[in-house]
C-alpha positions, -999 to 999 in steps of 0.1 A, spaced: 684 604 122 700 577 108 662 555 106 650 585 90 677 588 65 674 553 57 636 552 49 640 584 32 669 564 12 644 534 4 614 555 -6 596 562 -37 568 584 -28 569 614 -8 532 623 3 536 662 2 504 676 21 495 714 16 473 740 30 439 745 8 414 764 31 398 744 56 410 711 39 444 697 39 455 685 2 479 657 -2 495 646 -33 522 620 -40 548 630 -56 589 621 -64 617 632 -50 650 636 -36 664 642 -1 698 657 7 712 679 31 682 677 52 662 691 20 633 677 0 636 684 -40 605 685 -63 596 689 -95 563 701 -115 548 711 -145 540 748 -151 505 752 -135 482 737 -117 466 736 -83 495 720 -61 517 751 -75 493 781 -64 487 763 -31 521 764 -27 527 797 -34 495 810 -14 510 794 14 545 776 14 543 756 51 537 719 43 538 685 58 549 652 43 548 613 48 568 582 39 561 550 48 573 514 44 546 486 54 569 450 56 543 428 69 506 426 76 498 401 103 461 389 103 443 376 128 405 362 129 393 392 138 403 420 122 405 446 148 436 426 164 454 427 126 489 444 132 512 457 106 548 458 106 554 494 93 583 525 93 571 558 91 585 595 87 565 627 89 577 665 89 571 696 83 586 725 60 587 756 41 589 757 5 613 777 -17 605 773 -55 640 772 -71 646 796 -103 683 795 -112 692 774 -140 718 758 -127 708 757 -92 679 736 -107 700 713 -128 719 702 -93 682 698 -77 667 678 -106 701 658 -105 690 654 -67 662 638 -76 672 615 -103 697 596 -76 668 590 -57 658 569 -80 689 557 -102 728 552 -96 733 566 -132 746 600 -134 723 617 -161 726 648 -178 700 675 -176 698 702 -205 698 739 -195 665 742 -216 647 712 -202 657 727 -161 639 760 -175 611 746 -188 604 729 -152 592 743 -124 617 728 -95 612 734 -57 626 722 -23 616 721 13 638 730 37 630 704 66 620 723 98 609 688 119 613 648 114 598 623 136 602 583 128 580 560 138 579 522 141 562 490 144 586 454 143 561 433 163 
């Protein structure tokens, strides 16, 4: 758990895939983990939301690629790379104040400064999280 935790720490793009028919649909998005919990944040609309709420079982992705080692031909090229997928069940998140704490969540993701959130800005954002049902970790150091 703890290489999980720490490419989950280092990452800046969660690749949050959904269920859309016979095709998956993937979309980057930001984030914040905590509590073996991904935190989200949308606009009001749009396809990603009524996917979500057709069907709230997803999968996501992080990755870290360190190196790329090339070789004259490519199919022996090797990359040095970390990797995290899992899957979850969303829960869209409609208490003010429980979405303040979540959007706070996701703002230390990406800064060490506390920030404030306004009541009216949380309501005016659609805020969801995944509770985490499965992790694996992957790696490649050669």
């Amino acid at each position: 758990m703890e290489q999980i935790e720490a490419l989950l720490k280092k990452s800046v793009v969660c690749r949050l895939g959904m269920n859309h028919s016979k095709h998956p649909y993937v979309v980057p998005m930001s984030f914040g983990y905590q509590d073996n919990t991904l935190y989200f944040h949308s606009g009001a609309s749009g396809k990603k939301l009524a996917l979500l709420k057709s069907n709230p079982n997803v999968c996501f992705e992080f990755d870290t690629v360190t190196d790329i080692s090339k070789a004259d031909n490519p199919c022996s090229w090797n990359f040095k790379y970390q990797s995290v997928l899992g899957t979850g069940t969303v829960k869209f998140i409609d208490d003010t104040k429980d979405k303040i704490d979540a959007l706070k969540v996701i703002v230390a993701q990406y800064s060490d400064r506390e920030m404030d959130i306004s009541e009216s800005r949380a309501e005016a954002t659609v805020v969801f999280k995944v509770a985490i049902d499965t992790m694996t970790f992957k790696q490649n150091r050669e």
